[in-house]
C-alpha positions as CSV (number, residue, x, y, z in Angstrom):
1,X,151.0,8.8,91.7
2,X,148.8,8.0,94.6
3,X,148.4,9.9,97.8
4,X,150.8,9.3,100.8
5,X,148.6,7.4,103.7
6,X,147.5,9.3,106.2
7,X,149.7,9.1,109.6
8,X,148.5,6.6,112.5
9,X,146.3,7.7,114.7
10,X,144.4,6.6,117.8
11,X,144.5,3.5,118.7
12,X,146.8,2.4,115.9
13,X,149.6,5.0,116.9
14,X,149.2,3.4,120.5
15,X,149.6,0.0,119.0
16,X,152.7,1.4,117.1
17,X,154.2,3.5,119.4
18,X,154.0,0.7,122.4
19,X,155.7,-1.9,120.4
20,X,158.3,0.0,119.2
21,X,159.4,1.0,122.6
22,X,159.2,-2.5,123.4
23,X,160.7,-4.2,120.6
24,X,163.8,-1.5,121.0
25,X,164.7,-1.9,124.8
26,X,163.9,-5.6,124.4
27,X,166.1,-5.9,121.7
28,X,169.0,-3.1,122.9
29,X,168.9,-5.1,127.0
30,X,169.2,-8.3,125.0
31,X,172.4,-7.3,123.3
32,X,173.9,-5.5,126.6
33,X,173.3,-8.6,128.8
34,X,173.7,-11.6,126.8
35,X,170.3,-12.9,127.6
36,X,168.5,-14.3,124.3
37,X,165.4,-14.8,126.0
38,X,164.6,-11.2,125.5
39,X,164.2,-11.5,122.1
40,X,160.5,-13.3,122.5
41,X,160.1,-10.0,124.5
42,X,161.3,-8.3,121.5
43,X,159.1,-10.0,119.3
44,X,156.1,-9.2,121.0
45,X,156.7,-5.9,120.5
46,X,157.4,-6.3,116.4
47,X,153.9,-7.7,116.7
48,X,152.2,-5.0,118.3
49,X,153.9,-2.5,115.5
50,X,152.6,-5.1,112.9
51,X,149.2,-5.2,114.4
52,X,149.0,-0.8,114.8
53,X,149.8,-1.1,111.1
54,X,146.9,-3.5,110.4
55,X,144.7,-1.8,112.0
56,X,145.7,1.8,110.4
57,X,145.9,0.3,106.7
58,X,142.3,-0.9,107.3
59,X,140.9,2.2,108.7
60,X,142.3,3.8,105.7
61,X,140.1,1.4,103.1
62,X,142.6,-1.6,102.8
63,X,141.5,-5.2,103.1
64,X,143.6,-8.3,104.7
């Protein structure tokens, strides 16, 4: 069994963190007022989680 990868840190868990928050009010404003268009908001911020994970898995020896 391999070891569990370390937690995010820097500017990874910034990366992370910021799109999360994002991507959830984003998302949870788009479902209260009916406005779709807040979904690219939400989007954005799926992105910056995806990109905080990038940059995490290659600080910890992966390749992409």
């Amino acid at each position: 069994m391999s070891a569990p990868t370390p937690a995010p840190k820097g500017f990874a868990q910034v990366l992370i963190t910021v799109g999360a928050l994002i991507a959830l009010t984003a998302s949870l404003t788009a479902l209260v007022s009916g406005h779709r268009s807040l979904m690219g908001v939400a989007a954005v911020g799926f992105a910056l989680q995806l990109a905080g994970w990038v940059v995490n898995g290659r600080r910890n020896g992966g390749r992409r």
